[in-house]
C-alpha positions in Angstrom: -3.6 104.2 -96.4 -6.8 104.9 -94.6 -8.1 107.6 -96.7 -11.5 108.9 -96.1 -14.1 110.2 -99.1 -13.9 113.6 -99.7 -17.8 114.0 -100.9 -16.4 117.6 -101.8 -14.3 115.9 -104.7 -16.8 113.8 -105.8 -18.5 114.3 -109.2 -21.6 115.8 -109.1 -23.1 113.3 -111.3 -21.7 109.7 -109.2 -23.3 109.1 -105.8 -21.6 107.4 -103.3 -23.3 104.6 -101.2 -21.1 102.6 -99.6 -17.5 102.8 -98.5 -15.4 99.6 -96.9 -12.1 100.6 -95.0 -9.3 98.3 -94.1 -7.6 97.8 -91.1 -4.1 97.5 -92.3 -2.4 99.1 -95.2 -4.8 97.7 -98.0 -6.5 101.3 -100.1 -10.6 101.9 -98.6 -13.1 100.9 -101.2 -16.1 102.9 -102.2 -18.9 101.8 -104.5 -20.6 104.6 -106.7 -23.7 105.1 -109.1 -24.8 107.5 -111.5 -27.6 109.3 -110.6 -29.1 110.1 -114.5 -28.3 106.8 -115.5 -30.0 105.1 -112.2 -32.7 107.0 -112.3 -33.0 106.4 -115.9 -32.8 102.6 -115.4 -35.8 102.8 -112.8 -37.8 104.4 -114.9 -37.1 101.7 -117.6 -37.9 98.8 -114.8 -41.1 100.6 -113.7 -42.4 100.9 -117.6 -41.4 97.4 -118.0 -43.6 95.9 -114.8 -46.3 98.3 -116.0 -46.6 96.5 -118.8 -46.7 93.7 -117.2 -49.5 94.3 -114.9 -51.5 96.1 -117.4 -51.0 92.8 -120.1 -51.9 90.1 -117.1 -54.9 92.6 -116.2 -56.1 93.0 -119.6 -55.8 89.5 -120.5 -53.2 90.3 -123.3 -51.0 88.2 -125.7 -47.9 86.6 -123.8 -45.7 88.4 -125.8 -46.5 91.7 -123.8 -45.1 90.1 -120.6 -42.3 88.9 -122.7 -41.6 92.9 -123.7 -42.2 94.1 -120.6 -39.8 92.0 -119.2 -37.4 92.9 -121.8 -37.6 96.8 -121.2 -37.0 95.8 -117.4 -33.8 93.7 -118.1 -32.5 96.9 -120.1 -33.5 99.4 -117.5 -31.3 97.3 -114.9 -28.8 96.8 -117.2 -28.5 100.4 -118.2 -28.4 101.4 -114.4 -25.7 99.6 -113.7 -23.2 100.6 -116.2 -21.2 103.4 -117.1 -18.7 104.9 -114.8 -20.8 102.9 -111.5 -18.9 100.4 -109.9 -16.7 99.9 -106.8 -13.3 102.7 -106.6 -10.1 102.6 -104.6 -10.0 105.6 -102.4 -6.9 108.1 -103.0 -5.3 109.9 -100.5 -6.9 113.0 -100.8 -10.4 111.3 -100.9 -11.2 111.1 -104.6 -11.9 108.2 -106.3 -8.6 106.5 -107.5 -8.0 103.0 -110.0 -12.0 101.8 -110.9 -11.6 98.2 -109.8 -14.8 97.1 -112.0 -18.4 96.7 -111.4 -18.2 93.3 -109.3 -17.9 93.3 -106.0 -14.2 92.7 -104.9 -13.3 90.8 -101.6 -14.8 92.9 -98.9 -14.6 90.5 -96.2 -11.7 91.8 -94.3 -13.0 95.6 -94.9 -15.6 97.3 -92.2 -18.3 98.5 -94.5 -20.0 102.3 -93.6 -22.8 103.6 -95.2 -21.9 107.2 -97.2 
């Protein structure tokens, strides 16, 4: 069950990045993201540093950095959630049973880039 992504198939809101394919009968692995919420989160990260390096600049209360590094923390979290996370590959090339958002074992698997 070597089954290949179909990008076709794919969501238009999920980008793929990675996929890892076995070598025996074990299901290929693909890792997605979604773009909005991604993009989203990088925005949040880059506000947050901003803050940062405007409070150390300015010579600004501690709590600044302390917020800044709070609206970071968010943005990352917020990047990383929703449907994102690492897919089995059907046989037609969608994406099949969502295996969660940590990293299963991948060891054994040849990793390609999408």
């Amino acid at each position: 069950m070597n089954a290949m992504l179909d990008r076709t198939k794919l969501p238009a809101d999920l980008h793929a990045h990675r996929v890892w394919v076995a070598n025996g009968a074990k299901p290929s692995i693909v890792f997605v993201t979604e773009r909005r919420r991604r993009y989203a989160g990088g925005a949040a990260i880059a506000a947050g540093l901003a803050i940062i390096l405007a409070g150390l600049l300015l010579h600004a209360p501690s709590w600044l950095a302390l917020a800044g590094l709070a609206i970071s923390v968010v943005g990352g979290v917020y990047s990383a959630g929703g449907r994102s996370g690492f897919y089995q590959l059907a046989e037609d090339g969608t994406l099949g049973e969502f295996l969660g958002r940590t990293r299963p074992d991948l060891d054994s698997m040849r990793g390609m880039k999408v």
